[in-house]
C-alpha positions as protocol buffer text, in pm:
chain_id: "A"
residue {
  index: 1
  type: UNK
  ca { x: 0 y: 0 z: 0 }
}
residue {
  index: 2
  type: UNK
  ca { x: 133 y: 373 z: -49 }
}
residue {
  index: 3
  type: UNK
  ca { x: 230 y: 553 z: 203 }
}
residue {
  index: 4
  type: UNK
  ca { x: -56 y: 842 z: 180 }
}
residue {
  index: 5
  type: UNK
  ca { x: -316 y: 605 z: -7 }
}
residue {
  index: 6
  type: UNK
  ca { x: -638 y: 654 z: 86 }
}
residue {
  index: 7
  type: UNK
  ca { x: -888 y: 465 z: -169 }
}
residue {
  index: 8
  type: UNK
  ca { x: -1109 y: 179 z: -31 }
}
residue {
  index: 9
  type: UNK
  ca { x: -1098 y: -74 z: 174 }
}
residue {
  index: 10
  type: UNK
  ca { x: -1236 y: -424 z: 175 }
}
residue {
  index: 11
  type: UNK
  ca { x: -1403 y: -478 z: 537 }
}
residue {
  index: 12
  type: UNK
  ca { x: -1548 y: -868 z: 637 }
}
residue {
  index: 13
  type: UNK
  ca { x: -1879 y: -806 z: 887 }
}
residue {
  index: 14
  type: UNK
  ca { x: -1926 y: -1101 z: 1098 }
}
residue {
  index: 15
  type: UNK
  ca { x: -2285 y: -1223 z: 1121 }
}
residue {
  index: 16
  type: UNK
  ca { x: -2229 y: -1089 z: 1499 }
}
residue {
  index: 17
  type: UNK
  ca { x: -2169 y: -742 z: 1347 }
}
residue {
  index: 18
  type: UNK
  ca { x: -1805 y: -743 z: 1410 }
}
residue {
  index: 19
  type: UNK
  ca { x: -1596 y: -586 z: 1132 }
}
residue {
  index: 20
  type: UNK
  ca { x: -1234 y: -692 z: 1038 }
}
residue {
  index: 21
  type: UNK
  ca { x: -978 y: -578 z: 803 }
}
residue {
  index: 22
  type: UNK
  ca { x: -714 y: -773 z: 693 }
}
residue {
  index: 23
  type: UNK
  ca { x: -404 y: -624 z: 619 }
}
residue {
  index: 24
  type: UNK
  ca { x: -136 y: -560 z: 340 }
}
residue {
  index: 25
  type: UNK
  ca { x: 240 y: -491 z: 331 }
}
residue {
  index: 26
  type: UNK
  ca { x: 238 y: -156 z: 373 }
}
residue {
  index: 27
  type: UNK
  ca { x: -44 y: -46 z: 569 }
}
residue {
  index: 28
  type: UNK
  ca { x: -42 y: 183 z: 865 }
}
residue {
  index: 29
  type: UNK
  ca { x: -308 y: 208 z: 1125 }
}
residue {
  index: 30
  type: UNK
  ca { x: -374 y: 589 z: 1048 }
}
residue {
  index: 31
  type: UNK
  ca { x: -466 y: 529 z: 710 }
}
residue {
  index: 32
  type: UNK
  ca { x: -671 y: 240 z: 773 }
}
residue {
  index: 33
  type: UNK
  ca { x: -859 y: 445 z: 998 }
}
residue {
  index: 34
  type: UNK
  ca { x: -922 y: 741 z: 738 }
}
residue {
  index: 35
  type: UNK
  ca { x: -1021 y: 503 z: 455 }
}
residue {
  index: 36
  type: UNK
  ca { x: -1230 y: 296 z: 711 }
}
residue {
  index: 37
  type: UNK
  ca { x: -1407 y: 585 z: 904 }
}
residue {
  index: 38
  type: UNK
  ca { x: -1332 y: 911 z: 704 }
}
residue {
  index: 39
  type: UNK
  ca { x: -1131 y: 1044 z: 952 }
}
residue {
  index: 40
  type: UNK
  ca { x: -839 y: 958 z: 1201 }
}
residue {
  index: 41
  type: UNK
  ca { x: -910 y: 1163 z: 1483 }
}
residue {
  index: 42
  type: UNK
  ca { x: -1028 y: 982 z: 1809 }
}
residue {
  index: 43
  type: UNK
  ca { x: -1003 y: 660 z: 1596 }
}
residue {
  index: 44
  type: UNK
  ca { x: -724 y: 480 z: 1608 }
}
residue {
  index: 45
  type: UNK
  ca { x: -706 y: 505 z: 2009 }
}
residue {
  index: 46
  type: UNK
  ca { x: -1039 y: 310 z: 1957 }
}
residue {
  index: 47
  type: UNK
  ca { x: -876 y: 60 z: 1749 }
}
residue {
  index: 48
  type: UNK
  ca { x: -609 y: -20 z: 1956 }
}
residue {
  index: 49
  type: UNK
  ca { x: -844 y: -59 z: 2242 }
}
residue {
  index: 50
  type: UNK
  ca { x: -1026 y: -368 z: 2044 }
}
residue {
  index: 51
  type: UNK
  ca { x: -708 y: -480 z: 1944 }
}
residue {
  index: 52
  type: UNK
  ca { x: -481 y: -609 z: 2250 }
}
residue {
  index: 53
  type: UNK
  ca { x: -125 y: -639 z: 2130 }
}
residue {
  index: 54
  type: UNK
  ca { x: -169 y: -418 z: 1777 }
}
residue {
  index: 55
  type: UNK
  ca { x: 26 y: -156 z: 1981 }
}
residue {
  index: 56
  type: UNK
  ca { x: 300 y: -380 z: 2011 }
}
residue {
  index: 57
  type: UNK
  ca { x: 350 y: -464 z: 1612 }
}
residue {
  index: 58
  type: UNK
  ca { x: 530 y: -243 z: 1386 }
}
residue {
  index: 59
  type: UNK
  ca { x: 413 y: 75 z: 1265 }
}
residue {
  index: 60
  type: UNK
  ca { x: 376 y: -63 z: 923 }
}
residue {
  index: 61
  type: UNK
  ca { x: 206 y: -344 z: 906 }
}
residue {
  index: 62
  type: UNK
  ca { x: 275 y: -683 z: 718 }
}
residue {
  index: 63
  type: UNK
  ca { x: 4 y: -873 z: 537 }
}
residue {
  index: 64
  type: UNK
  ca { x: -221 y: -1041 z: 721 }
}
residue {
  index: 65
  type: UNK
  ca { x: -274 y: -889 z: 1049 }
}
residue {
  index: 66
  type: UNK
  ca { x: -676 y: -921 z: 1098 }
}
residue {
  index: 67
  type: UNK
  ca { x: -764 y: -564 z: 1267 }
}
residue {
  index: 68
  type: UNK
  ca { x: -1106 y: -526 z: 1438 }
}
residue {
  index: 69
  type: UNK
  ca { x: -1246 y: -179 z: 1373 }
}
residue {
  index: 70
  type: UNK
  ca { x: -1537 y: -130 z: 1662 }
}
residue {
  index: 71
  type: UNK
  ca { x: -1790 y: 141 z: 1557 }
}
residue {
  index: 72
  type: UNK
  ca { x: -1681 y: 458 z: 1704 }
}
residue {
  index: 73
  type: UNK
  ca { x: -1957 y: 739 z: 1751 }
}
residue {
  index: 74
  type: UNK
  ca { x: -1841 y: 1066 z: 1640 }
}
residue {
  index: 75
  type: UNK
  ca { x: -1817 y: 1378 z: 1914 }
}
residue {
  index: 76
  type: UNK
  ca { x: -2141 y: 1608 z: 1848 }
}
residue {
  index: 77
  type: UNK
  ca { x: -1944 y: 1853 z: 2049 }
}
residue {
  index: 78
  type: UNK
  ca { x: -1908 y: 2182 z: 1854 }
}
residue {
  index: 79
  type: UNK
  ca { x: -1740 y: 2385 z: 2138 }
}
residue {
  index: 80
  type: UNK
  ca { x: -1552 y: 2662 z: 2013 }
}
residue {
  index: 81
  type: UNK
  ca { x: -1211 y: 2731 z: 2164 }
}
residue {
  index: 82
  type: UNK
  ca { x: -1096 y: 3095 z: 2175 }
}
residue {
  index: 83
  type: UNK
  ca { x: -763 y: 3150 z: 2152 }
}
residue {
  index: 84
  type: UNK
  ca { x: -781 y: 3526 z: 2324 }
}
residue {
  index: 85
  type: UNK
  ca { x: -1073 y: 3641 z: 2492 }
}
């Protein structure tokens, strides 16, 4: 996978709901998350929680690591942070 790529990805759903992806030389867990999600923020911390011991593998991935990728409810907060008052 390029480093940067952010096409697709091919996801297997369980019949228990659970999704897994599978991965490829290459892959790193940020871009996995964009592709998968849409956006890396508050993401992959979620990913490595359902995944004990992903921390622990290289950055870059080898093929064939199966990743579970919980569903991840986005923040509704729209607080606005001023940098001077």
């Amino acid at each position: 996978m390029a480093d940067g790529d952010l096409s697709e990805i091919t996801v297997t759903t369980s019949d228990a709901g659970v999704s897994t992806y599978t991965t490829i030389d290459g892959d790193v867990l940020g871009n996995i998350c964009c592709r998968y999600y849409g956006h890396e923020w508050d993401t992959t911390e979620a990913v490595y929680a359902a995944n004990p011991g992903l921390a622990r593998l290289s950055p870059v991935f080898e093929a064939g690591v199966v990743i579970t990728l919980p569903v991840v409810e986005r923040s509704s907060s729209t607080g606005v942070v001023n940098l001077f008052d």
